[in-house]
C-alpha positions as CSV (number, residue, x, y, z in Angstrom):
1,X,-38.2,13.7,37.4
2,X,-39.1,15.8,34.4
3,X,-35.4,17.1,34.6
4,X,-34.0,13.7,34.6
5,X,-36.2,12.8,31.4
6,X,-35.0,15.6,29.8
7,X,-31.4,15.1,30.9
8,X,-31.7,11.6,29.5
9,X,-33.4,12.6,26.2
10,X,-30.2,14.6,25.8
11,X,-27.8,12.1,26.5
12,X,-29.6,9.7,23.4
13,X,-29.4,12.5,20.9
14,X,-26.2,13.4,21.5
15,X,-25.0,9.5,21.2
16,X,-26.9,9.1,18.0
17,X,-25.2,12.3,17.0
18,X,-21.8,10.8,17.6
19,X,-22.7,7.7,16.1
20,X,-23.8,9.3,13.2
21,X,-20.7,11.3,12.6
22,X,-18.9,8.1,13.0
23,X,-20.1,6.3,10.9
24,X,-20.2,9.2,8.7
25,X,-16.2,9.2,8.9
26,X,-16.5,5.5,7.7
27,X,-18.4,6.0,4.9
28,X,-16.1,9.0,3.6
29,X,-13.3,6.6,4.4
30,X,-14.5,3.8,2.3
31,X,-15.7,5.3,-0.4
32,X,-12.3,7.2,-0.7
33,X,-10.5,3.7,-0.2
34,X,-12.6,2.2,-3.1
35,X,-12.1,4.9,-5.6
36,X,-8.1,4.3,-4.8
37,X,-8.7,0.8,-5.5
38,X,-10.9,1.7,-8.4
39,X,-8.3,3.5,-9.9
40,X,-5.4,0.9,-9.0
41,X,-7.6,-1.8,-11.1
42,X,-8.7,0.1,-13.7
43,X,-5.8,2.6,-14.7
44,X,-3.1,1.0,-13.4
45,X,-3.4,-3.0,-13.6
46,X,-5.4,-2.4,-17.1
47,X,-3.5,-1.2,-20.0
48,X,-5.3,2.2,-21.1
49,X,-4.0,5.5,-23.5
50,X,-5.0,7.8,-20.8
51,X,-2.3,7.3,-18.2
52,X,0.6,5.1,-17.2
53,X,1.1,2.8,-13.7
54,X,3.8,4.9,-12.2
55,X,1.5,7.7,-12.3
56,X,-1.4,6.7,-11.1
57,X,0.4,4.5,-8.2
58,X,2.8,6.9,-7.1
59,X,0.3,8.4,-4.9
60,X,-1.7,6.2,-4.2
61,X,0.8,3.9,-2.0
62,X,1.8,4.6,1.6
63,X,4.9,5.3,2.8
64,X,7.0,1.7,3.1
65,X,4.2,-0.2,0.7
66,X,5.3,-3.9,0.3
67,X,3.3,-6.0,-1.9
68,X,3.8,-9.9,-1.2
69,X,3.0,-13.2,-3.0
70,X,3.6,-16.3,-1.5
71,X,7.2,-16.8,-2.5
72,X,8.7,-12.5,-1.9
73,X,7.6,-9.2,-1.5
74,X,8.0,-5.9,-3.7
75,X,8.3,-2.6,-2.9
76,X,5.5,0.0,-4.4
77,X,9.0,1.1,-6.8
78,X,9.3,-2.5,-7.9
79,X,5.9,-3.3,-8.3
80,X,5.7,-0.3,-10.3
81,X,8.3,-1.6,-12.5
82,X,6.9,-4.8,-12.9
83,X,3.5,-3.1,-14.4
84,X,5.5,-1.5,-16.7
85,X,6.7,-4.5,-18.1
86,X,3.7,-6.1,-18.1
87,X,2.1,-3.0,-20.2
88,X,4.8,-3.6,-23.1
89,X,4.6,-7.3,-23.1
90,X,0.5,-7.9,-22.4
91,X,-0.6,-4.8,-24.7
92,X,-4.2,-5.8,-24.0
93,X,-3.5,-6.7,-20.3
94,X,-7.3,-5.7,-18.4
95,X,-7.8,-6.5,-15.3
96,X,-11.3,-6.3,-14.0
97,X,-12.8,-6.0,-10.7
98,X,-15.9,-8.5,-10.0
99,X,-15.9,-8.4,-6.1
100,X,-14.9,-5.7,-3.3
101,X,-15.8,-7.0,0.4
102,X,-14.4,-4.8,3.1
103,X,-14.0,-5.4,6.7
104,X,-12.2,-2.3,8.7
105,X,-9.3,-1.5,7.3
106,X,-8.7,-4.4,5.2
107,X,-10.2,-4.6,1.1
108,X,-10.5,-8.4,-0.6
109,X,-10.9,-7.9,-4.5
110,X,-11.4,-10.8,-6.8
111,X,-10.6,-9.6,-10.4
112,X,-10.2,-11.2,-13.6
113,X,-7.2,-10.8,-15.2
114,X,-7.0,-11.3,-19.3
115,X,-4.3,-10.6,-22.1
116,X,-2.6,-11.4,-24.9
117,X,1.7,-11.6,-23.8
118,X,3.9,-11.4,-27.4
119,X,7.8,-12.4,-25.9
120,X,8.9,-14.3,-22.9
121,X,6.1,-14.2,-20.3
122,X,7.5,-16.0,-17.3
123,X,9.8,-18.4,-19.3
124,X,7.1,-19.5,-21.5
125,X,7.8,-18.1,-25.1
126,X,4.5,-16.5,-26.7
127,X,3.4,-14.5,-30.1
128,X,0.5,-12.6,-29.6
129,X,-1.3,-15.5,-30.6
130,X,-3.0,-17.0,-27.5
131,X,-4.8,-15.3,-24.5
132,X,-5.1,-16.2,-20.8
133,X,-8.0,-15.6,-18.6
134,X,-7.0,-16.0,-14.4
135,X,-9.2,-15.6,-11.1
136,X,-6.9,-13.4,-8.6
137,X,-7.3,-12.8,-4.8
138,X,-5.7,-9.3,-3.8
139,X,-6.1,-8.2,-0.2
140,X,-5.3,-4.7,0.4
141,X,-4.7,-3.0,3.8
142,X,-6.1,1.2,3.4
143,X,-5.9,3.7,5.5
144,X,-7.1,6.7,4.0
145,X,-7.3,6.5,0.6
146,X,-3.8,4.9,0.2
147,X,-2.2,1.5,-0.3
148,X,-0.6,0.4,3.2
149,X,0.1,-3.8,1.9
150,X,-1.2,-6.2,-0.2
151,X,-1.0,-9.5,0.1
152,X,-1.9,-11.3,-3.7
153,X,-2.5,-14.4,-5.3
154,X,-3.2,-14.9,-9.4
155,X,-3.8,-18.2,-10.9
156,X,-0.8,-18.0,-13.4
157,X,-0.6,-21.9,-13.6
158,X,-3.4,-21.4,-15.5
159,X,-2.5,-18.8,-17.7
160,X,0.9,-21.1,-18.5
161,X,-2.0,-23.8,-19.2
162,X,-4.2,-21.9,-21.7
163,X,-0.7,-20.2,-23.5
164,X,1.0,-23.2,-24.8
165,X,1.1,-23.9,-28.0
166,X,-1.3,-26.6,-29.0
167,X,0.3,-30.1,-29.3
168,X,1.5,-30.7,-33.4
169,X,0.4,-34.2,-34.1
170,X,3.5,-35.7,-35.5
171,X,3.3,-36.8,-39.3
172,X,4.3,-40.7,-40.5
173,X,7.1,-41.0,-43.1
174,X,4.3,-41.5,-45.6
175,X,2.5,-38.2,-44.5
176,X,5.9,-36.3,-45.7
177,X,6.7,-38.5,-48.7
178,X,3.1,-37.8,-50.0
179,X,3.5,-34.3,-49.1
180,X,6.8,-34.3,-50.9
181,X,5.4,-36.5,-54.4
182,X,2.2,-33.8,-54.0
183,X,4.5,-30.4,-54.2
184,X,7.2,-32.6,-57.4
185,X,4.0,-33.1,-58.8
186,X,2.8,-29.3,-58.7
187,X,5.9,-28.1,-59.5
188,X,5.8,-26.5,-55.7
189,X,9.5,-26.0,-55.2
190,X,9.1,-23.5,-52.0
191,X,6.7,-26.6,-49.8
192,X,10.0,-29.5,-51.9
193,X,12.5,-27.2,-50.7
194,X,10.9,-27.2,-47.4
195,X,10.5,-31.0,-46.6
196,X,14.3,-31.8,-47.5
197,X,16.9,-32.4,-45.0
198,X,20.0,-30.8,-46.3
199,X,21.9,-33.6,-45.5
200,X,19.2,-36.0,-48.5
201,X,20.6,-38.1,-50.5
202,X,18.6,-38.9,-54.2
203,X,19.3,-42.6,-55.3
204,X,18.8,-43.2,-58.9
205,X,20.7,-46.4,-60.4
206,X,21.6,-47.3,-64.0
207,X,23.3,-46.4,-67.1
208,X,26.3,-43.5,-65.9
209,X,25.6,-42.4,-69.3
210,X,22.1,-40.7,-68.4
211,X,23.1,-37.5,-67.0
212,X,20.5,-38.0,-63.7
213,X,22.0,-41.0,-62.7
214,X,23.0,-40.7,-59.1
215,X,23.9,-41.0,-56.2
216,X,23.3,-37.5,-55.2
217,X,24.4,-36.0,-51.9
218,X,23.3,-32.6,-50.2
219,X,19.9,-30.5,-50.5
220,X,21.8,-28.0,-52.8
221,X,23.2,-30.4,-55.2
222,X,20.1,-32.4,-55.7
223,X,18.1,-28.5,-56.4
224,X,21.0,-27.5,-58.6
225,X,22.1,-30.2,-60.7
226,X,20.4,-33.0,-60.2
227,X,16.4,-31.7,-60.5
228,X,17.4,-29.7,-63.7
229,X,19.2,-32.6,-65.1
230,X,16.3,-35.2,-64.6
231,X,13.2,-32.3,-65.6
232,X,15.0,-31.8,-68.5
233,X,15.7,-35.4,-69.4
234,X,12.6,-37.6,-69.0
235,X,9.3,-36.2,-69.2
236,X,6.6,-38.6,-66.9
237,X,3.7,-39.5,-68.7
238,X,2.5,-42.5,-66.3
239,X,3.1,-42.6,-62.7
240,X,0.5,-44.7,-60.7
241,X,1.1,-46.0,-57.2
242,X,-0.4,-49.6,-56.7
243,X,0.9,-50.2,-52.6
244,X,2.1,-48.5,-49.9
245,X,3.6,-49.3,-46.5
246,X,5.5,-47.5,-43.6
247,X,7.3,-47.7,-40.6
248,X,8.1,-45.0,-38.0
249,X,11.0,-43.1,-40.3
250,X,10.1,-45.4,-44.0
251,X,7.8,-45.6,-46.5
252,X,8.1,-47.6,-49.4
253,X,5.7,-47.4,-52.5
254,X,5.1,-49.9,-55.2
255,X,3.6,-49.1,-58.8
256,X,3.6,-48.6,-62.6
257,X,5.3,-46.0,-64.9
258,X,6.6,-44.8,-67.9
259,X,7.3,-41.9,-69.6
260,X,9.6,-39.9,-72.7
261,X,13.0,-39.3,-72.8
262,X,13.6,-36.0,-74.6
263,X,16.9,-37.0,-75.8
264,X,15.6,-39.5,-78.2
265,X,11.8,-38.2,-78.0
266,X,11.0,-41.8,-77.4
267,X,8.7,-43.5,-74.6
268,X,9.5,-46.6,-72.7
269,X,7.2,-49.0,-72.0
270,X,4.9,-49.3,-68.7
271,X,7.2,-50.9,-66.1
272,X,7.3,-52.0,-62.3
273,X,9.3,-48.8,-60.2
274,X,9.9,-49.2,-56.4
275,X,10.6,-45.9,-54.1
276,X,12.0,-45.9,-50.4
277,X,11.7,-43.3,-49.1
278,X,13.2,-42.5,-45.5
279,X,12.5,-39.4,-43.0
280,X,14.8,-37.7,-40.5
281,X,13.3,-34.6,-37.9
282,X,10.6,-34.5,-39.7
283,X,12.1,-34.2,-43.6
284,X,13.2,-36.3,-46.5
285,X,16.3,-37.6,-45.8
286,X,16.5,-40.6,-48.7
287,X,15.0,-40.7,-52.1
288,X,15.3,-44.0,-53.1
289,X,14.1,-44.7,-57.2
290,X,14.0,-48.8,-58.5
291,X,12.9,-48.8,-62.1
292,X,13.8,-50.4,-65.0
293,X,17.1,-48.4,-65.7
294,X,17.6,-50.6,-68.9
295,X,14.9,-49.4,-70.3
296,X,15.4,-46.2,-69.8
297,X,19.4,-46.6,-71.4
298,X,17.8,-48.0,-74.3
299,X,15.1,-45.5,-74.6
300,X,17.4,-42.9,-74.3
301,X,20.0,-44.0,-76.7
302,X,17.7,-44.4,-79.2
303,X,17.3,-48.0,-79.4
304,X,13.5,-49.2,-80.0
């Protein structure tokens, strides 16, 4: 009997022995596996001035890697190739491990992914100006220390979410015709020269013998002949709006002016004007002026 006992002590020790070696080899195993994966996340996936993907991936994927999503599959060449893309178009690419769970062979790593794209990022054109921030899924099959599959999912419907361009609320006729009045008024001719559609027309009827007298067609003739002609011809010392209205592409304004024309140095009297004003994509495509042209013929001929 004391034999037997003694046999049987044996017996335990040496099985807790083997267990312990086991688990041991385990340990070693994951540990190796998670620095592989540490290094896959943090050198590879996130964009860093120590290294590039190729490098540190090369030998860290098993012979025959595939990586799939849930539409294809890449080969560990391909998916290199694909970092390296993203590196040049996400310069601020990280992607950040928040969760390893590991069950045998098999890793699951939730990571957040963030970054800045400036050029075509999956269709979608960008500047550098917005960011995306994703939840993705990766589950990695190791065997030691290496990259055998991976099977991924990254919430890029999001990311196309949070990268486009904020909606432009679209302006009324009136927002652009007081836009336009604003910069004639400042003398802004870059913000003028911006709101006109080269195809305006300026609309000023009267007496052919005042040089402004119009109609004048094209954004280059109304900067180069007909703006100097009128700026250097009447001088504006009244202009009050009394009503305004609009419609989707018109806005019409209703007031009092008057002002001196410098070829006879005399002003007219206040007078009722009318402006239409109508807007195409966004511009001024009609300038519209009703005043009292025979007052202004008189004025500037020199007749009191």
């Amino acid at each position: 009997m004391k034999h037997l006992s003694i046999f049987a002590l044996f017996l335990v020790m040496f099985s807790i022995g083997c267990f312990t070696q086991k688990d041991l080899s385990n340990s070693k195993e994951v540990m190796k596996n998670k620095e592989s994966i540490n290094l896959f996340y943090n050198q590879a996936l996130t964009v860093n001035t120590i290294t590039r993907p190729s490098k540190v991936l090369a030998p860290l994927f098993a012979e025959g890697y595939k990586s799939y999503n849930s539409v294809d599959s890449k080969s560990a060449d391909q998916l290199m190739g694909q970092l390296e893309f993203f590196w040049k178009l996400i310069p601020d690419l990280k992607w950040g491990i928040e969760e390893i769970i590991n069950e045998g062979d098999t890793y699951v790593v939730r990571s957040k992914a963030t970054g800045t794209p400036n050029g075509d990022f999956m269709g979608l054109p960008t500047d550098g100006t917005k960011s995306f921030s994703i939840t993705t899924i990766d589950v990695h099959k190791m065997m030691d220390g290496k990259f055998v599959s991976t099977h991924h999912v990254e919430d890029w419907a999001t990311a196309m979410q949070q990268l486009k361009p904020a909606p432009t609320e679209k302006k009324t006729a009136m927002d652009i015709a007081n836009a336009f009045m604003e910069a004639m008024g400042k003398g802004d001719m870059e913000t003028m020269t911006g709101l006109m559609h080269d195809d305006m027309v300026w609309q000023n009827a009267g007496d052919k013998s005042l040089p402004w007298i119009g109609p004048w067609h094209g954004k280059k003739t109304i900067l180069e002949d007909f703006l100097p002609k009128f700026g250097a011809g009447f001088k504006t010392t009244k202009w009050e709006p009394n009503d305004a209205l609009s419609t989707d592409d018109t806005a019409a304004y209703f007031g009092r002016m008057k002002g001196i024309l410098t070829n006879s140095n005399l002003e007219t009297d206040e007078f009722d004007y009318a402006l239409r004003v109508k807007v195409k994509d966004g511009k001024v495509i009609l300038w519209n002026w009703f005043e009292d042209s025979y007052e202004f013929s008189q004025k500037f001929h020199g007749k009191k």
